[in-house]
N, C-alpha and C positions, 0 to 999 in steps of 0.2 A: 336497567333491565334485570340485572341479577337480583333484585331485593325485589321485582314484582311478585313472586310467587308470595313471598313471606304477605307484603301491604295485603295481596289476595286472602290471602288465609286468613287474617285476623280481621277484613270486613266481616266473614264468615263466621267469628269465633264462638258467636250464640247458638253457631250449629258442630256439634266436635266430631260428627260424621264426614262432614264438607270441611270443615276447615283442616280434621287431620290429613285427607286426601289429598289438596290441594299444595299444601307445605310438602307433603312423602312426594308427591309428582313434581313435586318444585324443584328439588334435587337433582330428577333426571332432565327436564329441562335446564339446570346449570352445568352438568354435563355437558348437553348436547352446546350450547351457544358457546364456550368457551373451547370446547375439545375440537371442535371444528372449525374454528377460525374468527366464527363470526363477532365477538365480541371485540378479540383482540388478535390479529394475525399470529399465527405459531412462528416460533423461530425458521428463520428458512436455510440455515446453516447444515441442515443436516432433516432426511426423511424420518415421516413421524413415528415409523420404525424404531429409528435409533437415537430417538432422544427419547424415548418413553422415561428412563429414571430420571426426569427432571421432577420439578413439584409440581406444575401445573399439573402433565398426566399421571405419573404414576403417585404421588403426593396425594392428588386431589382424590384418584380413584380410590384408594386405601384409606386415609383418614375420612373423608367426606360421605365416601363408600361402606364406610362399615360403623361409619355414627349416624349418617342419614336414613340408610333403607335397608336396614336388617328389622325395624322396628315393625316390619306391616304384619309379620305372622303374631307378633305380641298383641296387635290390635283386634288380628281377627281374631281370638282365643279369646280377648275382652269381651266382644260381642256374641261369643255362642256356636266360632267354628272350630271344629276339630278337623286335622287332615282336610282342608280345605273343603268341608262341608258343613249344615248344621247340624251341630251338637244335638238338640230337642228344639222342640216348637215351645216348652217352657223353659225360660231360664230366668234368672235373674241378673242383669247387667248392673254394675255398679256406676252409677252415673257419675258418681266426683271423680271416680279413679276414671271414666272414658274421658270429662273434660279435662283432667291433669294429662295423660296421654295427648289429645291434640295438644295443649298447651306446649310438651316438651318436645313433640315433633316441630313447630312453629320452632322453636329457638333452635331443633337442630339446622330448618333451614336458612332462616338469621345467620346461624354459626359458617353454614355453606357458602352464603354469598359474603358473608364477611372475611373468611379465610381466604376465597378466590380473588375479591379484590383487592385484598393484600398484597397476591402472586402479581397481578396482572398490572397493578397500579406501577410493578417495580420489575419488571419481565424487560429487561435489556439488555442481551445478553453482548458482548464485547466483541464488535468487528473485526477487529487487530489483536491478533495475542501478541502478551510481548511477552509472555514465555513461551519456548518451543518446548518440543518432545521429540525426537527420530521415532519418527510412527513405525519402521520398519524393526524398533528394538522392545514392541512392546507385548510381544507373547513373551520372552524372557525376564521383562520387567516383572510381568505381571508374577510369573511364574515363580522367581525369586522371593517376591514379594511376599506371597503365600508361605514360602518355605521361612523366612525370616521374622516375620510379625507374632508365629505363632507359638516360635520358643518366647517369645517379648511379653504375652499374654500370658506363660506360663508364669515369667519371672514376676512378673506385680502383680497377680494371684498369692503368693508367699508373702508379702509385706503388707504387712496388716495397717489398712488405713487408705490403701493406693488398690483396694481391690476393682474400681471402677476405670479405672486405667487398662487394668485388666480387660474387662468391656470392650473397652474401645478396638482395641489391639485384636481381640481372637473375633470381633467384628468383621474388624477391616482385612485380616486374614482370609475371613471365608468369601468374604467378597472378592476378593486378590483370586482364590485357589478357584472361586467358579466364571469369575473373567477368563482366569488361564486355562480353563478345562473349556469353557465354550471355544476362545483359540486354538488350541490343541488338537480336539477333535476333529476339524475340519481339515487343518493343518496336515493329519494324520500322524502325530507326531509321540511315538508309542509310549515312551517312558514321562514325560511330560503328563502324558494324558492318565495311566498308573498313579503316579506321586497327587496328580489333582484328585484323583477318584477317592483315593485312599485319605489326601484332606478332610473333602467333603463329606465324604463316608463321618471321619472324626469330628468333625463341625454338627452333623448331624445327632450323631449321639448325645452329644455337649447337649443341646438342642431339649432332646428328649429328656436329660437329667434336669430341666431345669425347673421341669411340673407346669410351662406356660405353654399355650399351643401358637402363640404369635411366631417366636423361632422357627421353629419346623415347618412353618405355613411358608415366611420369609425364604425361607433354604430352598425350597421349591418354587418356589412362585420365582426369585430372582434367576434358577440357573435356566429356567420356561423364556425369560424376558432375554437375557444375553444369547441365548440359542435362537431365539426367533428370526431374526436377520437371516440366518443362514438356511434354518429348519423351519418354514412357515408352517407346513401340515403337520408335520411331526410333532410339534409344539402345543398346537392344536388338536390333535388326536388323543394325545398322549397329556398332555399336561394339565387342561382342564381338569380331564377326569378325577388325576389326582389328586385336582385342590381342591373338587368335590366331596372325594373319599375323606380325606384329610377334614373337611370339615364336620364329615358325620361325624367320624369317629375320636378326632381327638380330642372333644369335650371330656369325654369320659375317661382316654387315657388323665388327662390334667388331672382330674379331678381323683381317680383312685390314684396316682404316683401320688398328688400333696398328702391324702389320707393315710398313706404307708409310710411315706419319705420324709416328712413332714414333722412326724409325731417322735423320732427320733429312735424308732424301735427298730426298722428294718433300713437296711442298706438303699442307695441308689440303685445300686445293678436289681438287687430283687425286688425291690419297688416296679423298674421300670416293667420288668417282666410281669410279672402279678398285672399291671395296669393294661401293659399292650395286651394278655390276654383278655383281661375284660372287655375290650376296647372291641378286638375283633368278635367275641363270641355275644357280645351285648350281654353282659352280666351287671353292667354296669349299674348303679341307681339312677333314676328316667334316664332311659337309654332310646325312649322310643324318639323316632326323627322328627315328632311333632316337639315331643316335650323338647328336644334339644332347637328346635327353632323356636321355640316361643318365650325357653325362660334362659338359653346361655350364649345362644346367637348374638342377641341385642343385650344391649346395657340401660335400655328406656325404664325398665321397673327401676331400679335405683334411682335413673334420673327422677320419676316420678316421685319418690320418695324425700329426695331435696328440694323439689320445689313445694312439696307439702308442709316442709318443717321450717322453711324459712322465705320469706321472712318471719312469716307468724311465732313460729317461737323459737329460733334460732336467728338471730341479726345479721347482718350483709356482713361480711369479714373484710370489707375494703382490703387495706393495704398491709393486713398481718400476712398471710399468705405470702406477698412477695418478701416481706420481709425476714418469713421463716426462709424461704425460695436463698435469702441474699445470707444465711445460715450456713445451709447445706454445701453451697461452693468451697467451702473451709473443708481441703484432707480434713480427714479426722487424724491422720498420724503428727498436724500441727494444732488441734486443740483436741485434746485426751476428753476435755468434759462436752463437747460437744453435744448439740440436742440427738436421740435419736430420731432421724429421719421419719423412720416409718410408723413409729410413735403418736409423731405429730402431726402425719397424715391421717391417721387412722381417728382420732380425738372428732375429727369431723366427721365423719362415718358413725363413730357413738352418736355423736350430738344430735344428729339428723335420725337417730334411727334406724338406720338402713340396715346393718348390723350389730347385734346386742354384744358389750363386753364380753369378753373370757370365748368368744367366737373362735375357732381353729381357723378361719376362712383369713384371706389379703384381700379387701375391696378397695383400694386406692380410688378416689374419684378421678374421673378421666379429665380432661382438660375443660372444656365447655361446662361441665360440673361444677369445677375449681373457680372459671369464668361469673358462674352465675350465681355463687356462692359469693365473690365479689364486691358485684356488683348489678348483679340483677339483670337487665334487658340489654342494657349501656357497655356493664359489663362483658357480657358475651360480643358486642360489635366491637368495642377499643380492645379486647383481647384477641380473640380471632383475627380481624386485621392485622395486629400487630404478629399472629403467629402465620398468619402468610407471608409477610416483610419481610420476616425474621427466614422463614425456609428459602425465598427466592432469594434473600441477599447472600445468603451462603454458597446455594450453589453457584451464584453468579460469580463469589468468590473464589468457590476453588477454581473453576473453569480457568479463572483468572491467574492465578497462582501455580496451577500446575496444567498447561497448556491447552485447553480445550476440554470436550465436554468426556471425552473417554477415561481422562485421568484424575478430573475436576469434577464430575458429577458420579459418572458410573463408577468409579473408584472410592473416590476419597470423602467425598457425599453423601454415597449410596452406603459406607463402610463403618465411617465414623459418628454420621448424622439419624440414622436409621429411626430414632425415638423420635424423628418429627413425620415418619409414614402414621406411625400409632397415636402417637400424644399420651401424655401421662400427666400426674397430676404436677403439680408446681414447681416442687422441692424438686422430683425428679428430673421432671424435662428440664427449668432451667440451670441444674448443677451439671448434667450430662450433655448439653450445649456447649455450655460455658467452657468447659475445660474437652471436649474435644476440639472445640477451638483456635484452643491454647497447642491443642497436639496437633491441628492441622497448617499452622506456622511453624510450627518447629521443623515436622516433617518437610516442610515444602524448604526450609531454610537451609536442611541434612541434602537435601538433593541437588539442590542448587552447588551446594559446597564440593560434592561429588561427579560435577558435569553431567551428571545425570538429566537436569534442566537447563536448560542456558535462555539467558534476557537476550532478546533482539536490540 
């Protein structure tokens, strides 16, 4: 059922009008069959409330959600509309670039029902915990948690080579300090709720200094999700809008902070100011709301761009990719000659064209990119499946390891795992998997030692 949209679309594929439509509508009917039960029953441990940060929902909506159907305004703009009207009664449509468009819509839905049946193939989530947690000690936990992780992030920030430990740690921090502030708050529990604000407040900034508008997006969107249980309308009134606002405008911030920040001339703090006022006054370069849906919303122009150059004159990369991928897991504070990383992500980007050497820009290819760069059609179904395996096996993990889904998923999951809402290209997502891991055994192994956990 999930792969009929895709078989749909490519009967269709002599028409790229019909066939992109039906792939972009195929998404939302995998949506709809999975998020409501009908494929696969939803866990019944817990209302669909309060397991939103599993992968199936909040997973599937983020990744799936913003690789599948951000693309329809890039389509319309292909055809001749502006501000969702037409342009002129003359234009000229460029017919390769319309059929490569449906073409890389088609593999994002491929990529949708491959990811999901990943989830859904391995969605069992553990009747019997055999760890506990005293659920009555976990606004403290949480609360502590926060306060402790984010001296932890400071200290491997200073050790050159262990800076993505760092990551992990002021990650899982912010996660810890907006779990303990949605507690808090209801709680009414004054100083508690202060120390989280003032976190998050600092989580946020972090955020903003870092020139990417995913962070900032996440920081809201997740404290919207923990508050919903308790604040349905408020959430709702209030929260939306923001992630609304947040999307207009912080293309632009990204884009002038890297331009300031970037270049090595001006500071962070005045970058970020310089950017925020462009951001709010629209001074920004295409600031207008069409140009930002149609060329920084979606990532399909790029994709279009790899599927033009390869195979025809760029070769499938089979298994160098994972190979580089099996590279990057190595600290670099244990091999000094290490490749760099971003180096050798970027090398694909030259080769395809997408971005010309001596570029100022970061275009990492996204995952499904990475996918079809591969290995083509095959490639995107044996990758994406496996990158849904890979998301549900973990949170089934922690759940597993540290007591249920509160400290297992919305915690530890939601904190250390956060690169598989996004997807990134290779080297990144599987080095930053990998060794959160590594940090989410050890964590669970410190707690356990501390009766913080205890085995049934």
């Amino acid at each position: 059922m999930l792969f009929a949209p895709y078989g749909l679309a490519m009967l269709f594929n002599y028409d790229p009008y019909l066939s992109y439509f039906i792939a972009w509508l195929g998404s939302f009917f995998i949506f709809f069959v999975t998020l409501t039960g009908f494929v696969k029953p939803l866990p019944a441990d817990r209302p669909f409330g309060e397991q939103i940060m599993r992968p199936l929902i909040l997973g599937q909506l983020v990744f799936a959600g913003y690789m599948c159907c951000t693309s329809i305004f890039y389509f319309m703009n292909l055809i001749g509309y502006e501000n969702f009207s037409k342009a002129s009664s003359f234009i000229f449509i460029d017919t390769d670039k319309l059929y490569t468009t449906a073409q890389c819509q088609r593999y994002y839905c491929l990529a949708h029902a491959s990811f999901v049946t990943g989830i859904l193939l391995t969605m069992k989530y553990p009747e019997k915990q055999k760890i506990i947690f005293e659920v009555n000690k976990i606004t403290g936990f949480l609360f502590y948690t926060a306060i402790f992780t984010f001296p932890i992030a400071m200290f491997f920030q200073l050790i050159p080579g262990l800076a993505q430990f760092s990551n992990q740690f002021s990650a899982l921090s912010f996660i810890a300090c907006t779990l303990a502030l949605a507690f808090a708050i209801p709680e009414k529990k004054a100083i508690n709720t202060i120390i989280c604000l003032l976190l998050y407040a600092s989580n946020l900034v972090s955020a903003l200094h870092t020139g990417y508008k995913e962070p900032i997006i996440i920081s809201v969107l997740v404290l919207g999700i923990f508050l919903y249980p308790t604040y349905k309308v408020a959430v709702i009134t209030i929260f939306i809008p923001a992630l609304i606002f947040l999307f207009i405008v912080l293309p632009t911030y990204a884009k002038v902070f890297r331009n300031n920040a970037w270049s090595g001339d001006t500071s962070e703090e005045v970058a970020s100011q310089i950017a925020l006022e462009a951001a709010l006054n629209g001074d920004g370069p295409d600031d207008s709301n069409w140009g930002f849906l149609v060329g920084r919303l979606s990532e399909i122009d790029m994709f279009t761009g790899y599927v033009e150059s390869t195979p025809d004159r760029v070769p499938y990369y089979g298994l160098t990719l994972l190979q580089q991928s099996a590279w990057s897991i190595v600290p670099r504070v244990f091999w000094k000659g290490k490749p760099n990383t971003e180096a050798l992500t970027m090398e694909r980007v030259y080769a395809a064209g997408v971005i010309y050497r001596g570029s100022n820009v970061s275009a990492k290819p996204a995952f499904i990119v990475d996918s079809y760069l591969s290995g083509g059609t095959i490639g995107i179904i044996i990758a994406l499946f496996l990158y849904g395996v890979t998301a549900q096996f973990i949170s089934q993990k922690a759940e597993e390891l540290f007591g249920g889904y509160l400290l297992g998923t919305a915690l530890i999951y939601s904190g250390l795992f956060q690169v598989l809402w996004r997807g990134l290209s290779y080297e990144f997502l599987i080095n930053t998997v990998f060794w959160s891991y590594v940090t989410m055994l050890i964590l669970q192994r410190l707690l356990l030692a501390r009766n913080i956990l205890q085995t049934v």
